[in-house]
BAMAR-142807 format. One record per atom (N, C-alpha, C): residue number from 0; residue in three letters; atom name; x, y, z. Coordinates in pm, 1 decimal, decimal comma, padded with zeros to 6 digits. Atoms other than C-alpha are relative to their C-alpha. Example, Ala and Ser with C-alpha at 12.3 -4.5 7.8 and 13.67 -1.06 7.14 Angstrom:
{pt 0; ALA; N; {00089,0; -00119,0; 00000,0}} {pt 0; ALA; CA; {01230,0; -00450,0; 00780,0}} {pt 0; ALA; C; {00090,0; 00120,0; 00000,0}} {pt 1; SER; N; {-00082,0; -00119,0; -00006,0}} {pt 1; SER; CA; {01367,0; -00106,0; 00714,0}} {pt 1; SER; C; {-00077,0; 00109,0; 00073,0}} 
END
This chain:
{pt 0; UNK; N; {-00024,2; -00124,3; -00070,2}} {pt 0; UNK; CA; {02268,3; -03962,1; -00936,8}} {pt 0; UNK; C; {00035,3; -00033,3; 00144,5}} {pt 1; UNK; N; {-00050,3; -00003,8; -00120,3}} {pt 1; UNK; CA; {02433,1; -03954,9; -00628,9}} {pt 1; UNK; C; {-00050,6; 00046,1; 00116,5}} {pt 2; UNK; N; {00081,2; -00140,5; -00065,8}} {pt 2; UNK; CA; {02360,4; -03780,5; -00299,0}} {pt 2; UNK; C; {00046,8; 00121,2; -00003,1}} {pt 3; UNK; N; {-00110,1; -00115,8; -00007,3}} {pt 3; UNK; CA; {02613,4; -03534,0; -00336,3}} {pt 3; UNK; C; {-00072,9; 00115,1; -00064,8}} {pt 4; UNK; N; {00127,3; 00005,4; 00112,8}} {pt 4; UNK; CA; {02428,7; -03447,2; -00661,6}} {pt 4; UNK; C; {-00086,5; 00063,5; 00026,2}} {pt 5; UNK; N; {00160,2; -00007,7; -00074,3}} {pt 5; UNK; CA; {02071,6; -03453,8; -00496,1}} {pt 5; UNK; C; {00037,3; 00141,1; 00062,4}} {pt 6; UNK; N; {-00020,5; -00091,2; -00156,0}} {pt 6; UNK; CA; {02177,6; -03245,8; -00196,8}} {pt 6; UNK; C; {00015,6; 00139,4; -00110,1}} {pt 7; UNK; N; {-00065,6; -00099,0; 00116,1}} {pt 7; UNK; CA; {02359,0; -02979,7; -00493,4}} {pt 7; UNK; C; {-00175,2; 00121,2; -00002,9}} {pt 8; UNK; N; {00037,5; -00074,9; 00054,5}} {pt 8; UNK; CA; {02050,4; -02916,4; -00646,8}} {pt 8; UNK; C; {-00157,2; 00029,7; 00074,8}} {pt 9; UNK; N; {00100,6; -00032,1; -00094,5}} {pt 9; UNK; CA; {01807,6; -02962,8; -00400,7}} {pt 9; UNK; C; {00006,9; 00143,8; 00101,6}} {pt 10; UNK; N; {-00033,7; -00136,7; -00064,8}} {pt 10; UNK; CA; {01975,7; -02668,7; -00240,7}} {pt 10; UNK; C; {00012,7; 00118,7; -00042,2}} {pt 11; UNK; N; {00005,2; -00164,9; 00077,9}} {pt 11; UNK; CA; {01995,8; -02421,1; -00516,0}} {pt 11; UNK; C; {-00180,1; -00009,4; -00036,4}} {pt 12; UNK; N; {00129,8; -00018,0; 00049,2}} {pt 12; UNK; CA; {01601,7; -02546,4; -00592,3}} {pt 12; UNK; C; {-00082,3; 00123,1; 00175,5}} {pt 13; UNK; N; {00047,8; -00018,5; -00146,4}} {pt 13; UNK; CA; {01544,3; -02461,2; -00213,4}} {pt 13; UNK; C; {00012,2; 00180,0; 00042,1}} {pt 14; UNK; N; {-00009,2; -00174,9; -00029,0}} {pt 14; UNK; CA; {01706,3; -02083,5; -00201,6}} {pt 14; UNK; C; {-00067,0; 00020,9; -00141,1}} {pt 15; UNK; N; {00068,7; -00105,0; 00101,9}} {pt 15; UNK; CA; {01557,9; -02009,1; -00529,5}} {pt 15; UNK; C; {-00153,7; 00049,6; 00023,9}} {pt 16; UNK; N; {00121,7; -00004,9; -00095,4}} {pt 16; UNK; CA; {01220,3; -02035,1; -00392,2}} {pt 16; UNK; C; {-00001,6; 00094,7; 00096,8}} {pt 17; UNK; N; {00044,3; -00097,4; -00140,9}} {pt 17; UNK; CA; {01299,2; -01874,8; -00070,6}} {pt 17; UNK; C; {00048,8; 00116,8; -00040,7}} {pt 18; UNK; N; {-00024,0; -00119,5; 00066,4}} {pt 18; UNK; CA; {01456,0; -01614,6; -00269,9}} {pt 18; UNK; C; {-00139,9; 00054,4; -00075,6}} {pt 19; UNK; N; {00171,9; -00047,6; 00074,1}} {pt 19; UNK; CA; {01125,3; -01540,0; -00448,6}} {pt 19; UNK; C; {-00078,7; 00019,8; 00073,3}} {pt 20; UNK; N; {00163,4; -00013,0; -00100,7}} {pt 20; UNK; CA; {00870,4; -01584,4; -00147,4}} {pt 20; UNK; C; {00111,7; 00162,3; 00050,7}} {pt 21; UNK; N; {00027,3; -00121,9; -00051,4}} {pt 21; UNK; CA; {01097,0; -01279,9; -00018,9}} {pt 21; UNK; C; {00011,4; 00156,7; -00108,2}} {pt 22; UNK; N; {00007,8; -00082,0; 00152,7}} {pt 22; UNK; CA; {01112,0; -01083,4; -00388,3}} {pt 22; UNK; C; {-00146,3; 00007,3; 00037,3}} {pt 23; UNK; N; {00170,3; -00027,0; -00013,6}} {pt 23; UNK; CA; {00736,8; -01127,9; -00334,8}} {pt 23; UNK; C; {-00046,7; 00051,8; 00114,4}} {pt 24; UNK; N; {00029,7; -00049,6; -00113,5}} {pt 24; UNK; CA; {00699,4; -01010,3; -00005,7}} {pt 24; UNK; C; {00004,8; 00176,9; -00061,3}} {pt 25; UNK; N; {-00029,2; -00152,2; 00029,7}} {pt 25; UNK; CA; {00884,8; -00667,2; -00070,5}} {pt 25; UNK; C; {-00057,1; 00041,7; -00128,8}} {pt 26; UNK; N; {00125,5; -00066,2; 00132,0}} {pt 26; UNK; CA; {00682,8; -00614,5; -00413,6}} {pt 26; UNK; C; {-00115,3; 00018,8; 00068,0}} {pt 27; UNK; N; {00130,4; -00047,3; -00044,7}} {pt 27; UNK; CA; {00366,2; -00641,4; -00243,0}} {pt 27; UNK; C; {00007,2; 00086,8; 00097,6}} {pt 28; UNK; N; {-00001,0; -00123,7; -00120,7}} {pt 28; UNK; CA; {00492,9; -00429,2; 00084,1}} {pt 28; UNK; C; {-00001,0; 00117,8; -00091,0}} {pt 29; UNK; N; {-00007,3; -00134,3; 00063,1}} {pt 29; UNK; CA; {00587,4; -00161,2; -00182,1}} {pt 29; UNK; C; {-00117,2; 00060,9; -00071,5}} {pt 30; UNK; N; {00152,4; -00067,8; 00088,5}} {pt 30; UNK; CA; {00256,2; -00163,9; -00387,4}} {pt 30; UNK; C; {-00109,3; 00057,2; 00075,5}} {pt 31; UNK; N; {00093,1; -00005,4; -00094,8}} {pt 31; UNK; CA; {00062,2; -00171,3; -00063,5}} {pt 31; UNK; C; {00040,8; 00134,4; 00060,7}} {pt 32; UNK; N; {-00024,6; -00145,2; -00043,1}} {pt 32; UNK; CA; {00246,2; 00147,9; 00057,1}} {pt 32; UNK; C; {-00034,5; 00090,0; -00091,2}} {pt 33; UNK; N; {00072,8; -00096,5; 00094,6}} {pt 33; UNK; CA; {00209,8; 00302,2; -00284,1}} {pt 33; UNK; C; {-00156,9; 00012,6; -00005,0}} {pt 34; UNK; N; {00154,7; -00045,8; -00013,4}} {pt 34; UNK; CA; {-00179,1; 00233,3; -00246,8}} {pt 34; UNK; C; {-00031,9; 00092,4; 00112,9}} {pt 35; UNK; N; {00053,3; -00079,2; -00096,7}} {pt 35; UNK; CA; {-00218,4; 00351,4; 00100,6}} {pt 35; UNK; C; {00049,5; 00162,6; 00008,2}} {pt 36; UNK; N; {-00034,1; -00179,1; 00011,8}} {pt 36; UNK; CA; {00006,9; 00680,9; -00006,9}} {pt 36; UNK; C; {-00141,9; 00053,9; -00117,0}} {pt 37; UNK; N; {00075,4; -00029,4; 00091,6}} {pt 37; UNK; CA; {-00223,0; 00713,4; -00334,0}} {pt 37; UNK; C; {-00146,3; 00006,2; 00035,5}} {pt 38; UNK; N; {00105,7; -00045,6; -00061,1}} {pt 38; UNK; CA; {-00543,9; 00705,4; -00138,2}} {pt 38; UNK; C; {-00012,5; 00116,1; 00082,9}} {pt 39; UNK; N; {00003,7; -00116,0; -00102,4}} {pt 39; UNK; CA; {-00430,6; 00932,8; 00096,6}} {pt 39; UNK; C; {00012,0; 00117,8; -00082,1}} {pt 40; UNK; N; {-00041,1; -00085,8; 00137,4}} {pt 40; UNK; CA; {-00327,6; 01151,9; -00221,4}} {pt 40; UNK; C; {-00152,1; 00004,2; -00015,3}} {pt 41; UNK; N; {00112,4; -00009,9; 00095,1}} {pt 41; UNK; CA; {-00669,7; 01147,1; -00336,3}} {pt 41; UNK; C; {-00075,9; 00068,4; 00124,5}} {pt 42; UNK; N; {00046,9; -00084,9; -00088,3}} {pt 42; UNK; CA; {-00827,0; 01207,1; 00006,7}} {pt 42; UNK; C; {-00004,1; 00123,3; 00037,8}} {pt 43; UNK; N; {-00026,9; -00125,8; -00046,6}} {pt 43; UNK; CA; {-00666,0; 01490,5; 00097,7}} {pt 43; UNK; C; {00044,2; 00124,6; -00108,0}} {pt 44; UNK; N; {00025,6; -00162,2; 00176,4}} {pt 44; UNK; CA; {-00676,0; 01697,0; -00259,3}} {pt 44; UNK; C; {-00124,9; -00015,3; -00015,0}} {pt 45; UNK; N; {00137,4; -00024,9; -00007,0}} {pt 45; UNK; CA; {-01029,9; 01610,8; -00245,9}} {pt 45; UNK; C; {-00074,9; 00102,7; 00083,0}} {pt 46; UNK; N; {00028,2; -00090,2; -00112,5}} {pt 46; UNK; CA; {-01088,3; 01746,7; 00083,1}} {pt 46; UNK; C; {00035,1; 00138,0; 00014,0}} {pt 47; UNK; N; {-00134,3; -00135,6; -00054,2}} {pt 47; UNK; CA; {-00853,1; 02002,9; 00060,3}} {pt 47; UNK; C; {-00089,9; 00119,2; -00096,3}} {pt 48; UNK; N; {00026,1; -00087,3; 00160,5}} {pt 48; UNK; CA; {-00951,1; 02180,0; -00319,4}} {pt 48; UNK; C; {00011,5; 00129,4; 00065,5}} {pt 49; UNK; N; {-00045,9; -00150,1; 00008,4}} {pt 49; UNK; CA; {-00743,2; 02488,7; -00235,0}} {pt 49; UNK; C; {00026,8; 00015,8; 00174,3}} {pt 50; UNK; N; {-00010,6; -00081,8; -00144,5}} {pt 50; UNK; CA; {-00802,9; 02523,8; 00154,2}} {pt 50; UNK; C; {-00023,2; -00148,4; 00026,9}} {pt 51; UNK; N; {-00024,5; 00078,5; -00123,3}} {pt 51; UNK; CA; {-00746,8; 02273,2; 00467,6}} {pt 51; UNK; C; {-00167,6; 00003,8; 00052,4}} {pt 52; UNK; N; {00110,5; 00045,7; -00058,1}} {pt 52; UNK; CA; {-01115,9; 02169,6; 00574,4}} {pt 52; UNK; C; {00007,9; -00058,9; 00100,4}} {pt 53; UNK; N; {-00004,5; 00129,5; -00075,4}} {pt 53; UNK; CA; {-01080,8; 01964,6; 00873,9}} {pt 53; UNK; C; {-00127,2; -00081,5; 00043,9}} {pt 54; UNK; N; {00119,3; 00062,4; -00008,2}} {pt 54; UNK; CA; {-01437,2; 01887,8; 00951,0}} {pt 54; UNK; C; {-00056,5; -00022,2; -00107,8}} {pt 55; UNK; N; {00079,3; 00095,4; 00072,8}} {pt 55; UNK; CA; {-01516,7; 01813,8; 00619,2}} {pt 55; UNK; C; {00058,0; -00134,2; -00051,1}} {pt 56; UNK; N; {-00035,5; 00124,3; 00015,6}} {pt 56; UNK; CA; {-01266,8; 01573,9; 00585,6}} {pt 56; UNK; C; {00014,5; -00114,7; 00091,0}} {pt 57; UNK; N; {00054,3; 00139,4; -00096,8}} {pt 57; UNK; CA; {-01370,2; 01375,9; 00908,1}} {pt 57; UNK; C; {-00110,3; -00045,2; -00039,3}} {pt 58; UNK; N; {00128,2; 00086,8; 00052,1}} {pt 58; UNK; CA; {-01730,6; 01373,3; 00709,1}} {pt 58; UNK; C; {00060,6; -00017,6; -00072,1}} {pt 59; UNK; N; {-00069,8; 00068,3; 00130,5}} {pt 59; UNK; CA; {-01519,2; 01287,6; 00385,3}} {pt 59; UNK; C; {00011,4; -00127,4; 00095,9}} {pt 60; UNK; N; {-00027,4; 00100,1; -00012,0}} {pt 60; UNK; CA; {-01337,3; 00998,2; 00561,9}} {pt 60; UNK; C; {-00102,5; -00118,2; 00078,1}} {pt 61; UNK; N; {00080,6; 00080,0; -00044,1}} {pt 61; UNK; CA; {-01620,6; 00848,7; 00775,9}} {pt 61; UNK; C; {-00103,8; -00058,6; -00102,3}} {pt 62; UNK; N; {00115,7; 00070,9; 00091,5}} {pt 62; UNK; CA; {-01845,0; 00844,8; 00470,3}} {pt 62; UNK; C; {00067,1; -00098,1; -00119,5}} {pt 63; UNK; N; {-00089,3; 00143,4; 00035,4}} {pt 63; UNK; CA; {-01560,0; 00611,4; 00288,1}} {pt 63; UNK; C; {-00028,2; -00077,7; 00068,8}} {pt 64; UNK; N; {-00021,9; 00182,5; -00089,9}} {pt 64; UNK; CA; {-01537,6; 00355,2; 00584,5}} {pt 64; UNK; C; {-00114,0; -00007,8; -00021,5}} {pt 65; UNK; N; {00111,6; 00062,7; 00046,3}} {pt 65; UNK; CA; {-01937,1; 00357,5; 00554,3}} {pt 65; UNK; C; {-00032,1; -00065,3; -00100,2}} {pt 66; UNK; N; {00041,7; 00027,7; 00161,9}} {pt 66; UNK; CA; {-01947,7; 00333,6; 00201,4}} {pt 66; UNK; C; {00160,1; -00130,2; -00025,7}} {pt 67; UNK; N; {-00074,5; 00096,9; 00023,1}} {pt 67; UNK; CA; {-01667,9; 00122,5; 00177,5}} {pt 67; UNK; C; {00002,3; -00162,0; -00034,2}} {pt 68; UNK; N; {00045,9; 00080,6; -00026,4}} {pt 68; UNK; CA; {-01741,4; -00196,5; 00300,8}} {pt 68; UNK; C; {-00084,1; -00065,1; -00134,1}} {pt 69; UNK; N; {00098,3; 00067,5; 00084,9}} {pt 69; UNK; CA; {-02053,4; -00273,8; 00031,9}} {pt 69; UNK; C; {00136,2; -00007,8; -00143,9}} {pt 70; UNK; N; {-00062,5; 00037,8; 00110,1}} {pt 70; UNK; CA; {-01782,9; -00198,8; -00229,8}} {pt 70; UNK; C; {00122,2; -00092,1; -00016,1}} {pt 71; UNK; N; {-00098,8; 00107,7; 00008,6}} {pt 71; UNK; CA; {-01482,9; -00398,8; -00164,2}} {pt 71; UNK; C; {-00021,5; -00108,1; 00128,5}} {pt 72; UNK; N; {-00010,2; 00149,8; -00087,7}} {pt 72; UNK; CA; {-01618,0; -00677,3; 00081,8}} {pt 72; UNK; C; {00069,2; 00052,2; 00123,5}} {pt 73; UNK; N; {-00117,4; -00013,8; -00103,4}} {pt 73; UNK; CA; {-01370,3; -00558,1; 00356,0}} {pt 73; UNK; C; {-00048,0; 00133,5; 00042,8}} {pt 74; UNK; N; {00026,6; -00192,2; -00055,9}} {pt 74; UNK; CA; {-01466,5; -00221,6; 00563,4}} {pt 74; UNK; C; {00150,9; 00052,8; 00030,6}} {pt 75; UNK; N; {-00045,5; -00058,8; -00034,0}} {pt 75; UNK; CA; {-01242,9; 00009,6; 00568,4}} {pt 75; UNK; C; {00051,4; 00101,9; 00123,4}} {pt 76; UNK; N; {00045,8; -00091,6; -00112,5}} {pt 76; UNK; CA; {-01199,9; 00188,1; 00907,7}} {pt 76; UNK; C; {00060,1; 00129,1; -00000,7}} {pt 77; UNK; N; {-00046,9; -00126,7; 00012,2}} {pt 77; UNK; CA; {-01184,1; 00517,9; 00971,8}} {pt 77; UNK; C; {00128,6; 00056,5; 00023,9}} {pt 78; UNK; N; {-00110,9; -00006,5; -00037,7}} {pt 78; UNK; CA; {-00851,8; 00501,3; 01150,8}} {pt 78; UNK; C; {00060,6; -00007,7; -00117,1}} {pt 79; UNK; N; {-00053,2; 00050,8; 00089,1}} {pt 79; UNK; CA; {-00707,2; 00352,6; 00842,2}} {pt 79; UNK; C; {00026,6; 00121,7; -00111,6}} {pt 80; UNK; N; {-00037,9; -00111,5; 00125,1}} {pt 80; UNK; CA; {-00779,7; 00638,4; 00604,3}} {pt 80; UNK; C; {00037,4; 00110,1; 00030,1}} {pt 81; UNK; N; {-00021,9; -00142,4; -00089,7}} {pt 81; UNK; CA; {-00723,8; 00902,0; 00840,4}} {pt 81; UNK; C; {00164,9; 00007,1; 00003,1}} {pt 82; UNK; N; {-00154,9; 00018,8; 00046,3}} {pt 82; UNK; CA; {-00365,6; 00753,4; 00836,2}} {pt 82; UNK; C; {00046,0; -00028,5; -00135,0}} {pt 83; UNK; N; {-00064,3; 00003,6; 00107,3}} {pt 83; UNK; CA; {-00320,1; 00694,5; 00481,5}} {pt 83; UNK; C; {-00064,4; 00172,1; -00048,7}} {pt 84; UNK; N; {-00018,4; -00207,1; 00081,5}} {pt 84; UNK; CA; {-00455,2; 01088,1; 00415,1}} {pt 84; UNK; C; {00143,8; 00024,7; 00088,1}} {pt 85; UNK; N; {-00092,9; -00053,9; -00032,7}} {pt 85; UNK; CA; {-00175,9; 01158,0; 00717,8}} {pt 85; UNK; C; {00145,5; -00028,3; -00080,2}} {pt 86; UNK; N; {-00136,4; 00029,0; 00080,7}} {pt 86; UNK; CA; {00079,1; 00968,0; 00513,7}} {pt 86; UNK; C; {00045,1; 00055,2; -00115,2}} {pt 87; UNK; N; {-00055,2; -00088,0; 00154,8}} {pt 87; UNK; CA; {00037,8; 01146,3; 00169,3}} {pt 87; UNK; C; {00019,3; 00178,2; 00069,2}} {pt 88; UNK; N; {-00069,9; -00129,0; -00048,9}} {pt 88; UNK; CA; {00081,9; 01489,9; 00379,5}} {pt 88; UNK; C; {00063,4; 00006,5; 00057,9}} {pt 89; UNK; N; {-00104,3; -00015,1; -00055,2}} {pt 89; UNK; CA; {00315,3; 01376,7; 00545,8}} {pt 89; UNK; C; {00106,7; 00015,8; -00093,1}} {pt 90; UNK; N; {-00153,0; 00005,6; 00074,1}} {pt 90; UNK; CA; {00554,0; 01295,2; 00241,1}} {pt 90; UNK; C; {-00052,5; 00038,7; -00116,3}} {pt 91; UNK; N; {00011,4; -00064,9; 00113,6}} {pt 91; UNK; CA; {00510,5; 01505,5; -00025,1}} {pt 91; UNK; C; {00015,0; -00069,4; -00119,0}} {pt 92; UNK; N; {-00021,0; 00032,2; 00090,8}} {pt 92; UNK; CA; {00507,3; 01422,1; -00361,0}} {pt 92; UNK; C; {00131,2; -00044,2; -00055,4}} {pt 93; UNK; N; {-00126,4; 00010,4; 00014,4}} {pt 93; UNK; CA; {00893,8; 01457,9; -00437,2}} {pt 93; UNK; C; {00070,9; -00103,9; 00074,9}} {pt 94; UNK; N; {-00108,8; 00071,7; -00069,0}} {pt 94; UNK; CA; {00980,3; 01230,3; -00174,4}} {pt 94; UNK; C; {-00074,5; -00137,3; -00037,1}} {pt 95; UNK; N; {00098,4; 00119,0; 00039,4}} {pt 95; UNK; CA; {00731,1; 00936,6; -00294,9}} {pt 95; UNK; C; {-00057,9; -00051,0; -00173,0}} {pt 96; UNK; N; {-00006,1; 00052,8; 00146,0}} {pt 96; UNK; CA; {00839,5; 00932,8; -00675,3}} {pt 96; UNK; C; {-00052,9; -00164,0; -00042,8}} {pt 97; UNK; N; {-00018,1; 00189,4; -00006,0}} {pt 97; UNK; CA; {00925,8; 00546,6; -00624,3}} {pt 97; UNK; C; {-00133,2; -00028,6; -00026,8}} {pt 98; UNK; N; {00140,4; 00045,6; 00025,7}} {pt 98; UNK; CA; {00583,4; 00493,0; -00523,6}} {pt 98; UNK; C; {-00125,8; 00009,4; -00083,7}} {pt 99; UNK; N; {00138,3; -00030,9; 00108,7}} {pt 99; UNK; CA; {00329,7; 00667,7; -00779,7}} {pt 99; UNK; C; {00061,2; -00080,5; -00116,3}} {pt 100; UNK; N; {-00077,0; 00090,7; 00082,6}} {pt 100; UNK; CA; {00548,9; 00501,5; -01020,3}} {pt 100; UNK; C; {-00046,0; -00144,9; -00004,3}} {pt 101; UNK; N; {00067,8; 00142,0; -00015,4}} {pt 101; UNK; CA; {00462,8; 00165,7; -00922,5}} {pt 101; UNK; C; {-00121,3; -00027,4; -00014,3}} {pt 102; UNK; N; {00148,1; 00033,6; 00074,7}} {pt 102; UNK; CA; {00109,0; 00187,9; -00984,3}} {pt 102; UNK; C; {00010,1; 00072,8; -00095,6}} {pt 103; UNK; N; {00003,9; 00001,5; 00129,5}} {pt 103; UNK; CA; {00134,9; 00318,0; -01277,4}} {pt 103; UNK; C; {-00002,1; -00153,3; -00061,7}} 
END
C-alpha cells in the first residue's frame, strides 16, 4: 500500500467519524430540548388543571428542585424548571410536533 492509498482512506476514515461525533451532537441537542419542552408540558398542565395558578406553581416547582436531587443524583434548580415550564407555554403544542415525537 502506498501513501497515496493510506492518506485516501485515512481521510474518508477521519470525516466519517467527525461526521458522526456531529450526527451525535444534534440527536442529543434535539432529545434534550424535547425533554426540557416535555417537562415543562407536564409542569404546567399540572399546575395549571383548568386555571393559571401562579403561586402554586412556584410551590409546584421549588418542591421538584427539592425533591429532585435525592432522585436523579443531580439537583435540579429552580431556575431550570421555571424555564422549561416557560418553554412548553411558550410553544404550543403544534409548533413542537418534531419534539414529542422523539421521545416517543
Amino acid at each position: 500500500m502506498d501513501k497515496t492509498q493510506y492518506g485516501k482512506i485515512h481521510d474518508e476514515i477521519t470525516s466519517l467519524l467527525q461526521a458522526s461525533k456531529v450526527a451525535s451532537a444534534r440527536s442529543v441537542n434535539a432529545l434534550m430540548t424535547a425533554t426540557y419542552w416535555e417537562i415543562g408540558r407536564r409542569i404546567g398542565e399540572f399546575e395549571q388543571q383548568g386555571q393559571h395558578r401562579a403561586e402554586y406553581g412556584e410551590a409546584l416547582i421549588k418542591r421538584l428542585a427539592e425533591g429532585s436531587g435525592r432522585a436523579i443524583r443531580k439537583r435540579v434548580r429552580m431556575a431550570n424548571l421555571t424555564q422549561m415550564r416557560a418553554f412548553f407555554l411558550g410553544w404550543p403544542p403544534s409548533k413542537t410536533f418534531w419534539m414529542v415525537c422523539s421521545l416517543a
